[in-house]
C-alpha positions in Angstrom: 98.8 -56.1 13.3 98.8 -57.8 16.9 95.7 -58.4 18.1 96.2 -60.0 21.7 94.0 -62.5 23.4 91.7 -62.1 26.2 94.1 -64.3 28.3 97.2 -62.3 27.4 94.9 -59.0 27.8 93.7 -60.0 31.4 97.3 -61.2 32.2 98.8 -57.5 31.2 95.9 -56.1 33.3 96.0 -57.5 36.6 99.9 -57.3 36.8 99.3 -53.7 36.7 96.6 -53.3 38.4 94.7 -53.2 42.2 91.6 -52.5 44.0 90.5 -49.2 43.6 90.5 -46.2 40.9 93.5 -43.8 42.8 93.6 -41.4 39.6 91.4 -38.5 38.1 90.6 -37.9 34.7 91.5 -34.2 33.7 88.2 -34.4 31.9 85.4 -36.2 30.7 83.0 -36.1 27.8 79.4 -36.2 29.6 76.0 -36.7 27.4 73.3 -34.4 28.5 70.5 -36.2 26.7 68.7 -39.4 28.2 67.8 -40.1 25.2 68.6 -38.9 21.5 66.5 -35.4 21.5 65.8 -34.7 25.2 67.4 -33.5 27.8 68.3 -34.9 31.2 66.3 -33.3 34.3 67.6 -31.1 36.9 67.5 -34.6 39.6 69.2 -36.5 37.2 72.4 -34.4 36.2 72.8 -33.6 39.4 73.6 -37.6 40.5 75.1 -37.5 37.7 77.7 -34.8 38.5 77.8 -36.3 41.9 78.8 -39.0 40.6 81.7 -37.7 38.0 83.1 -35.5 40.8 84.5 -38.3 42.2 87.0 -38.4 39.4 87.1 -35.2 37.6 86.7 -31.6 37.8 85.7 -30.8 34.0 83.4 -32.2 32.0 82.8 -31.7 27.8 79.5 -31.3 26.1 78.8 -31.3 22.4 75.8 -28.6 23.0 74.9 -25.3 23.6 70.9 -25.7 24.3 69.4 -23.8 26.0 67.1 -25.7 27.8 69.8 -28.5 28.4 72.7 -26.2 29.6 71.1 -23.8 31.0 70.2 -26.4 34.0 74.1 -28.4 33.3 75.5 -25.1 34.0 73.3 -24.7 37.2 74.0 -28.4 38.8 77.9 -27.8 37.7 78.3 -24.8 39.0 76.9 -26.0 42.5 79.1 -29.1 42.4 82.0 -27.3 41.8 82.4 -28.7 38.0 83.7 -26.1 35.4 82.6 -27.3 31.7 83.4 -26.8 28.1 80.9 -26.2 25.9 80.5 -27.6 22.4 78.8 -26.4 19.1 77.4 -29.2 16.4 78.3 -27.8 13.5 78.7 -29.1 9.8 79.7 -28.2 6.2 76.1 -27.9 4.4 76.4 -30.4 1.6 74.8 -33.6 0.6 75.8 -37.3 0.8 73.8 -40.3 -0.8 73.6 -43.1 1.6 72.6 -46.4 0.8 70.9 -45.1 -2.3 69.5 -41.9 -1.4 70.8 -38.5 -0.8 71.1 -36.6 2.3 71.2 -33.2 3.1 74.0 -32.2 6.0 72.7 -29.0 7.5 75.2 -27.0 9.2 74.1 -26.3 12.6 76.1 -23.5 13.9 73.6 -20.6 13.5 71.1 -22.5 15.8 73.6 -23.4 18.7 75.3 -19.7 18.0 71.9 -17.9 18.9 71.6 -20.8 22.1 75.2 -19.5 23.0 74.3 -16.1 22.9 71.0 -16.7 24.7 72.9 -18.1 27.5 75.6 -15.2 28.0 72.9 -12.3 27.8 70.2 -13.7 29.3 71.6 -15.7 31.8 74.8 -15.7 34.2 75.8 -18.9 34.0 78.9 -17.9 31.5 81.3 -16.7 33.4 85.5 -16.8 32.6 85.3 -18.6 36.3 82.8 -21.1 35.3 83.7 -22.0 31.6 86.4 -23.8 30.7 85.8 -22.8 26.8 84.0 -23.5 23.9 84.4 -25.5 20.5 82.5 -24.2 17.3 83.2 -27.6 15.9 83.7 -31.6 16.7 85.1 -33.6 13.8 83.5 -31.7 11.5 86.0 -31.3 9.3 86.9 -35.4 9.6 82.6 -35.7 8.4 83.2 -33.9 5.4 86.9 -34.5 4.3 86.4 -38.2 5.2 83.0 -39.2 4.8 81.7 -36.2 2.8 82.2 -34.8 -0.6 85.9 -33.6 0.3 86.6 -37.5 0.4 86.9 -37.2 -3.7 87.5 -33.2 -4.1 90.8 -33.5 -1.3 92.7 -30.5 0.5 92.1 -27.9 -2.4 88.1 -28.2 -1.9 88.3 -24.9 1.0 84.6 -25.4 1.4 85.2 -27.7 4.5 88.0 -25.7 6.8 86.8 -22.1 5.7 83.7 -23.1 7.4 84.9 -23.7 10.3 87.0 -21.1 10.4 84.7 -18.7 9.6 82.4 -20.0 12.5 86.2 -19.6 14.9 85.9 -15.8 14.0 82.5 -15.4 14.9 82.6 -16.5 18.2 85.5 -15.1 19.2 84.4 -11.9 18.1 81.3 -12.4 20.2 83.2 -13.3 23.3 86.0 -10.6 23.0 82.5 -7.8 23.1 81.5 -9.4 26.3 84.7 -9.6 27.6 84.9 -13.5 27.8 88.4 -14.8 27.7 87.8 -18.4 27.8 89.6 -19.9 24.8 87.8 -20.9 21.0 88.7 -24.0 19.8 88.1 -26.3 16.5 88.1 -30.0 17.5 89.2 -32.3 15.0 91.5 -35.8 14.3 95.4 -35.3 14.0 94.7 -36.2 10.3 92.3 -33.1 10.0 95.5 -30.7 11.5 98.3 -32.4 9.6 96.1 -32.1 6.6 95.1 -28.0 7.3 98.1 -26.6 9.4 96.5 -23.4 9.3 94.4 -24.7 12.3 97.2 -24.3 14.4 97.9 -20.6 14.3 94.1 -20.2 14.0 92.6 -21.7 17.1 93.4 -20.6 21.0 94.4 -24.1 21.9 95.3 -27.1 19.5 92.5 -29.5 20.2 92.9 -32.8 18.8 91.2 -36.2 18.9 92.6 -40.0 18.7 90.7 -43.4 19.1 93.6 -45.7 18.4 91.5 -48.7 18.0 89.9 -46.6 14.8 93.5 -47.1 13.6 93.6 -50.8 14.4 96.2 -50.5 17.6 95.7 -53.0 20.3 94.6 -52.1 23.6 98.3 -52.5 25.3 100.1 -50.6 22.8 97.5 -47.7 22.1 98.9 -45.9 24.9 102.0 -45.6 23.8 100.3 -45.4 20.2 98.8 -42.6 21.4 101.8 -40.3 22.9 103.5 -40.9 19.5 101.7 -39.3 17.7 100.2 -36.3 20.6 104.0 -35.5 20.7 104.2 -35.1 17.1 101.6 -32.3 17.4 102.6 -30.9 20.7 105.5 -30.0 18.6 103.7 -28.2 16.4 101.5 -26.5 18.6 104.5 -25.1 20.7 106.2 -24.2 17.2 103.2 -21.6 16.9 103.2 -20.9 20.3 99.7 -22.4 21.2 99.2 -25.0 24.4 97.5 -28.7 23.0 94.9 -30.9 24.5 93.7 -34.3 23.8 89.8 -33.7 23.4 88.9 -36.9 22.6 90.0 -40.5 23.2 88.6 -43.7 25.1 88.2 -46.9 24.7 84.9 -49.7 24.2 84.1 -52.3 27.0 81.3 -53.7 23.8 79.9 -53.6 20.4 81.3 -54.2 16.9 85.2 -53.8 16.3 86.5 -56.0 13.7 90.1 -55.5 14.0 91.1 -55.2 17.8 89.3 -55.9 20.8 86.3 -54.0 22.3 85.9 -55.7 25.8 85.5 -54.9 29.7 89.0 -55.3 29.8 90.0 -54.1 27.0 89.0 -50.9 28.3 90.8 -51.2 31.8 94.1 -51.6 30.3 93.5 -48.9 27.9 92.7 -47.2 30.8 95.5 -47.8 32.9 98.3 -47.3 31.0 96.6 -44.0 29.4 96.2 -42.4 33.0 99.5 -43.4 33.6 100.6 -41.6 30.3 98.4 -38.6 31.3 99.6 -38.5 34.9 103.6 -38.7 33.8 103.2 -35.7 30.9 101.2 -33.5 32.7 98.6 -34.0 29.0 95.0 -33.1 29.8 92.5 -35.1 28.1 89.2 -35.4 27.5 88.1 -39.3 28.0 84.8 -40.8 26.2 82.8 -41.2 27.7 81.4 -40.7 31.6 78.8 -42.9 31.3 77.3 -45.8 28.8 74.5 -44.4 26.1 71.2 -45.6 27.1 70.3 -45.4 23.4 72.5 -47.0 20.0 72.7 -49.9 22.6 74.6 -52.2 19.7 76.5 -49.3 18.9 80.2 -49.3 19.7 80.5 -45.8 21.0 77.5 -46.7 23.4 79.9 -48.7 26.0 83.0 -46.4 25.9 81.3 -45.2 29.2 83.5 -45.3 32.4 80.6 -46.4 34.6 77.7 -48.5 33.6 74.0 -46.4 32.3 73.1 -47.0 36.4 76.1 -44.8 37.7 77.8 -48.0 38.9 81.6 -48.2 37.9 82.7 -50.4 36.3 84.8 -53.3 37.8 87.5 -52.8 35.5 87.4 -49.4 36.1 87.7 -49.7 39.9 91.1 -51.9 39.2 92.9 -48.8 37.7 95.9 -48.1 39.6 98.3 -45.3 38.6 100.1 -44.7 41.7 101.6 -41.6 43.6 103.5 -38.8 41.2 107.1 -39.9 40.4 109.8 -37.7 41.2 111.7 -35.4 38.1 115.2 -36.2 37.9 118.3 -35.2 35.9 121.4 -37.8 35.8 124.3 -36.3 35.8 127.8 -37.8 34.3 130.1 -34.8 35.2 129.2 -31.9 33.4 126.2 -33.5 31.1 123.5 -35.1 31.6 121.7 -38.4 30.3 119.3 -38.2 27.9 117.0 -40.1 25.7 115.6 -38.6 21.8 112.2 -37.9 21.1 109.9 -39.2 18.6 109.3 -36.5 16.7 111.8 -33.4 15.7 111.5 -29.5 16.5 111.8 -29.0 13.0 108.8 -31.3 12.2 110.2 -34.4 11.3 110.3 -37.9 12.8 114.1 -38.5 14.8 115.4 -41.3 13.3 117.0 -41.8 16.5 114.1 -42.2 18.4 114.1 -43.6 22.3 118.6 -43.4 22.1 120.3 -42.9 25.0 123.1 -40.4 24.6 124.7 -37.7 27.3 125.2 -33.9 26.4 125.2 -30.9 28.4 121.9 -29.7 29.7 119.4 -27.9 27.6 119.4 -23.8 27.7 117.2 -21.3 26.1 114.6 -22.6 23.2 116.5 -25.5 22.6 113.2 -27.6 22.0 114.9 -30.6 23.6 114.5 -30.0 26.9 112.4 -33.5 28.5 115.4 -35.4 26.3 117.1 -35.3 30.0 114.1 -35.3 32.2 113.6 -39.0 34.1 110.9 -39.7 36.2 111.9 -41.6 39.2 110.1 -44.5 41.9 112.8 -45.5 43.4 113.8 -48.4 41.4 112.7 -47.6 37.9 113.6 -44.8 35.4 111.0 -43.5 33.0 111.9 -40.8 30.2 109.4 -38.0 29.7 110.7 -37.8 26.2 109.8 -41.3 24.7 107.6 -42.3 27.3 109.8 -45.6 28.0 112.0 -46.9 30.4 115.8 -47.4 31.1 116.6 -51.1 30.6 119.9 -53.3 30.5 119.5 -56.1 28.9 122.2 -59.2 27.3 123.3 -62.6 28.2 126.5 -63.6 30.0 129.5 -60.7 30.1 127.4 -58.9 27.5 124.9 -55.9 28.7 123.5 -53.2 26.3 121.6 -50.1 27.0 117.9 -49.6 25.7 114.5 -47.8 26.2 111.6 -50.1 26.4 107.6 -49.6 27.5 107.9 -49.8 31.2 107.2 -53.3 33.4 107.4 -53.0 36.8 107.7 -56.7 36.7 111.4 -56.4 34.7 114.5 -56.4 36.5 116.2 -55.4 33.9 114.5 -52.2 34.4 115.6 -51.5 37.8 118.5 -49.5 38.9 120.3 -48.1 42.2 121.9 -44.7 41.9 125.3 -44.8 44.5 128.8 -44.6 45.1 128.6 -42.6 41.5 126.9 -45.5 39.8 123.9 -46.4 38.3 123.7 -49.6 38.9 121.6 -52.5 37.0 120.0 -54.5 39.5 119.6 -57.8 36.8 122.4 -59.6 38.3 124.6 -59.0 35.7 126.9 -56.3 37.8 127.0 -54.1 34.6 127.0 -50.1 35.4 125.9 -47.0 33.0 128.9 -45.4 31.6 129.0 -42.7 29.8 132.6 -41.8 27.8 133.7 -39.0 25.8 135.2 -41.1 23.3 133.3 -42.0 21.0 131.2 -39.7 20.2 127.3 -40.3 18.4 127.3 -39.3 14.9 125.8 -35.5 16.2 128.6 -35.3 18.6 126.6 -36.0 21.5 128.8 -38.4 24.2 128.2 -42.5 24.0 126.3 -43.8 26.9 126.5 -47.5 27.5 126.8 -50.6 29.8 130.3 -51.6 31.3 131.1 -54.1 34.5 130.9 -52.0 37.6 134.4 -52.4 39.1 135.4 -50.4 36.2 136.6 -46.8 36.7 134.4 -44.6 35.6 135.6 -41.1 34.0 132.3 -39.6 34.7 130.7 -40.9 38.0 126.8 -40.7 37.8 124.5 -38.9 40.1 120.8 -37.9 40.2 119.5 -35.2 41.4 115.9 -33.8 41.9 115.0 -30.9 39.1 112.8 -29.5 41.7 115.9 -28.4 43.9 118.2 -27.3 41.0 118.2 -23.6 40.5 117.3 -22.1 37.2 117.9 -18.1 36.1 114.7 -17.3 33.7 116.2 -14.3 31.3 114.4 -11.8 29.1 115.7 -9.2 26.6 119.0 -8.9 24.9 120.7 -6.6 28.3 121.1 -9.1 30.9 117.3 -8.6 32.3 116.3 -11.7 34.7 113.2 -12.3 36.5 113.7 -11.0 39.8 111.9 -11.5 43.1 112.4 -8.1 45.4 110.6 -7.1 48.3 107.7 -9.3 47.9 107.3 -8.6 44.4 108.3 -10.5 41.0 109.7 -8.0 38.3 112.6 -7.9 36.2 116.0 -6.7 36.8 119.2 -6.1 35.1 121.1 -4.9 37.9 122.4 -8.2 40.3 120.9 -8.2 43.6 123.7 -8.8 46.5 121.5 -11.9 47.4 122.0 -14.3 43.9 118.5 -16.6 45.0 116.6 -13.2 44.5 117.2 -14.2 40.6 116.7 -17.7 41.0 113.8 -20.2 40.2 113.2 -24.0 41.0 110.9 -25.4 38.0 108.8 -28.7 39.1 107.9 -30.4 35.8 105.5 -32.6 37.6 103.5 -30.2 39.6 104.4 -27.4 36.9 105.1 -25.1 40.2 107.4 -22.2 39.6 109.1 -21.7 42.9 111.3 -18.2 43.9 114.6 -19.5 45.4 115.1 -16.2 47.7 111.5 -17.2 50.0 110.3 -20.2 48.9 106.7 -19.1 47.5 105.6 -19.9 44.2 104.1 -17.5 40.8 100.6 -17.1 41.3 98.0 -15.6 38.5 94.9 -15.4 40.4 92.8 -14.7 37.0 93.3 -15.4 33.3 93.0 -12.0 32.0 95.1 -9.9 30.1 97.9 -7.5 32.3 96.5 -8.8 35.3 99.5 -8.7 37.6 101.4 -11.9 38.3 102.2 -12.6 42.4 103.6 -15.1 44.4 101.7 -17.4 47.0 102.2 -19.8 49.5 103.0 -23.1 47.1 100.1 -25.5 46.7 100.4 -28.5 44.1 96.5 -28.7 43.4 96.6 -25.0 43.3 95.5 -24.1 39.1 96.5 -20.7 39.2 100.3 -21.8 40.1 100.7 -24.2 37.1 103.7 -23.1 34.0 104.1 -24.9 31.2 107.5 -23.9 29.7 107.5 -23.7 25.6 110.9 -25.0 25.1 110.9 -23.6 21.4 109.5 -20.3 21.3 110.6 -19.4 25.1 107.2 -18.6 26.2 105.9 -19.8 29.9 102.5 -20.3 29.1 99.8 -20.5 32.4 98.3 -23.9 32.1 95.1 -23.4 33.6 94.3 -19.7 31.9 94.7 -21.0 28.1 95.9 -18.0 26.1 97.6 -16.2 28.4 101.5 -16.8 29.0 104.2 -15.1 31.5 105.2 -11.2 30.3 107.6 -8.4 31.0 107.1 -5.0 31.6 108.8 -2.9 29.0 110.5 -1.1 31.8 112.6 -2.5 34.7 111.5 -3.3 38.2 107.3 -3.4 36.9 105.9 -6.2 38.3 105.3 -8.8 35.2 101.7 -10.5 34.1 100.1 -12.2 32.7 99.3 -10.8 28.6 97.7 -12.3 25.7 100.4 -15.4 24.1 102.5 -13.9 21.5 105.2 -16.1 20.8 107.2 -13.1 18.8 106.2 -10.6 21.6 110.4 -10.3 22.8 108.7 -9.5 26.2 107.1 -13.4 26.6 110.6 -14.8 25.0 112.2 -16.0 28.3 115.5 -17.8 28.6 115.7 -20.5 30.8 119.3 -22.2 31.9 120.4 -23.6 35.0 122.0 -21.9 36.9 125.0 -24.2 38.4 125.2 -25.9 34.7 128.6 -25.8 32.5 129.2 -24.4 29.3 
């Protein structure tokens, strides 16, 4: 394993980074307890929350206490926070430790009669307020790992039924007090590779990674970490269920024999995982907001972005991520360029991993469809399906084409779309080309390097994916989602007008835009049949944010987990949002461009 120096670390992290934290964290994990079995004041959490506001609008808790939450929920609520609760529970069962046994005592029942204290005795849960709730945190990692499973393996049930049997409860609960917030279990990726059922169980795949657990090295856990998120993202989709990250981080101190916990350590852990988050649009859940004032030699105790005083820390403040690149699609006549995946729709690793080949564009559930999605800054080309970047590289007459992890710094990562070229800006004067003879192995067309005063066959262009028109399809008879009169139904008769049946889909801001007036799909509120309108675009607005399921053909809301985009049974009803069924034919959309080639 590569374990980098401080000097190489520092050197990675100031060429990437500048003065002042310009990112926010989709969420952070936030302890409520000043110490190990109190609670924090009223005065307190509220700095506190004034504090984390000023980079992030969620925060995560491991509790349901009463006393604790019931005053969270009070200072979040007033500073505009939403949260996601947590339950502690465990598999009762005992361990010996150093000698002498232990008995693990499942907690649930005690935080399930705090939870339901707090919804009928309170109003602080609310659908508006609560982001959801978890009835377990590596729970099954506890006892499949460190517990009695460790020796008994997969066939031992006594582990997952548990937790699934505390899943059911609370959902139950919340679905007779007409809470719609979604249920989770939060475990490792081992815990879900290990118990697939979990996916077709829970509301939203909710998985944790610490890559230095595995022994990665601060520079490359990033790219560590999307790896192996997109391995599961794939599952997740295949069942037709959105996927967070719910817990990862990194330690500025303590104990960590095989990588490097340090100040900054962290900070490029930190930058190139915002980066990561910013350019998939994956909502995480960092560890932790601030250091632990107790388990001070504890490694866990200084994953904290700020210091125990609320004072950031400095290699915090140096994390730079930068304005949103742009989504682009390069076009060589009628295909496009694209790069393969990590990991296969058919749950497999592609052996062809970070490739660059040319094909036509993707249409329907083709489960491919960021293979030909680049992300553009004007000089550089990143691929939303490796997470890498377009590079020409070679010595004398001799370039070759290959994805690497992105340097600004490289010039033989920079290019210059014109005059139908994409041109390397190395000084070699080598040009993409992209032939139909030979073709890959899968019959996908060769894309390669060749000097640019050669004619090309296929001149190259990019073009913005925001500005290309898409027709979203539904049913076997020709239906299409249809903007008329202000309102967004489905039609199978053609409207004079063709934009009245077009869409513009930005990947970045997740917008879905109507091409007939320019306003974008709006769900106001995550609840089932609740009509589905169109608004005035706004990029920060949540109740305009899609995320398109490329294999199942749902358009899932990304903001109102659970829910996804659904037709009417009859023609010209306006659609809504319903309850995600991925083999509901009415949420199985069909998504091609409109202007692309057969």
């Amino acid at each position: 394993m590569k374990v980098p120096s401080s000097l190489a670390i520092a050197a990675a992290f100031a060429a990437s980074s500048v003065a002042a934290l310009d990112a926010k964290f989709y969420g952070i994990i936030y302890d409520i307890h000043p110490s190990e079995f109190e609670c924090k004041d009223f005065d307190t959490m509220t700095e506190d929350l004034k504090i984390l506001k000023g980079v992030t609008n969620n925060i995560r808790v491991y509790s349901t206490y009463f006393e604790c939450i019931t005053t969270l929920l009070e200072v979040a609520r007033k500073s505009d926070i939403k949260v996601w609760l947590g339950m502690w529970s465990d598999v009762e069962t005992s361990i010996v430790h150093d000698g002498s046994e232990h008995k693990v005592v499942d907690r649930f029942p005690l935080d399930m009669a705090d939870f339901k204290e707090l919804v009928e005795d309170t109003e602080w849960i609310q659908n508006e307020n609560i982001l959801g709730i978890q009835v377990s945190s590596d729970a099954l990692r506890r006892y499949y790992v460190e517990g009695p499973g460790s020796t008994t393996g997969s066939s031992d049930r006594r582990g997952i039924d548990t937790v699934l049997r505390h899943l059911k409860t609370v959902r139950s609960y919340l679905g007779d007090h007409n809470l719609t917030f979604p249920v989770v279990i939060s475990d490792t990726m081992d815990m879900y590779s290990r118990f697939p059922e979990l996916y077709e169980a829970v509301d939203l795949v909710a998985v944790t990674e610490h890559a230095y657990w595995d022994e990665i090295s601060p520079e490359d856990a990033a790219h560590y970490i999307f790896k192996q998120f997109q391995e599961h993202q794939t599952r997740a989709k295949r069942v037709g269920k959105l996927i967070q990250l719910f817990e990862t981080g990194w330690s500025s101190g303590g104990n960590m024999s095989d990588t490097v916990a340090s100040p900054l350590a962290q900070g490029v852990f930190t930058q190139d995982f915002l980066t990561l988050a910013s350019r998939q649009n994956l909502n995480a859940f960092f560890y932790a907001a601030f250091d632990l004032t107790y388990r001070t030699d504890d490694l866990e105790s200084h994953c904290g972005i700020h210091y125990v005083n609320r004072t950031m820390k400095p290699d915090m403040k140096a994390v730079h991520v930068g304005a949103p690149l742009q989504a682009v699609r390069l076009w060589a006549g009628d295909n496009v360029i694209k790069a393969h995946r990590y990991w296969n729709t058919n749950d497999s690793v592609n052996e062809n991993f970070a490739r660059v080949y040319a094909a036509k564009p993707s249409a329907g559930p083709s489960g491919v469809w960021d293979d030909e999605i680049w992300l553009w800054n004007d000089e550089n080309l990143y691929s939303k399906s490796s997470n890498l970047c377009l590079e020409s590289f070679g010595e004398g007459n001799t370039q070759a084409l290959r994805m690497r992890q992105c340097s600004k710094d490289n010039r033989d990562q920079k290019w210059i779309v014109a005059n139908g070229n994409l041109a390397s800006q190395n000084d070699a004067n080598f040009c993409v080309r992209v032939d139909v003879d030979p073709t890959t192995p899968d019959g996908n067309l060769v894309v390669d390097m060749s000097p640019c005063n050669e004619q090309r066959k296929h001149p190259i262009s990019k073009f913005p994916v925001a500005r290309e028109p898409l027709e979203i399809g539904i049913k076997t008879d020709g239906g299409v989602l249809t903007e008329l009169s202000g309102k967004v139904t489905w039609q199978t008769t053609r409207q004079s007008n063709a934009e009245n049946h077009q869409w513009l889909y930005d990947p970045v801001v997740q917008s879905i835009k109507s091409g007939s007036n320019n306003f974008c799909l709006d769900a106001s509120k995550g609840m089932d049949r609740e009509h589905v309108a169109l608004a005035d675009c706004a990029p920060a607005n949540e109740n305009q944010k899609w995320d398109v399921n490329d294999i199942t053909g749902q358009i899932h809301h990304a903001t109102h987990i659970g829910f996804c985009l659904g037709a009417p049974d009859e023609v010209d009803e306006i659609v809504y949002l319903a309850w995600c069924d991925k083999d509901n034919a009415n949420q199985q959309w069909n998504v091609k461009l409109v202007n692309a080639k057969a």
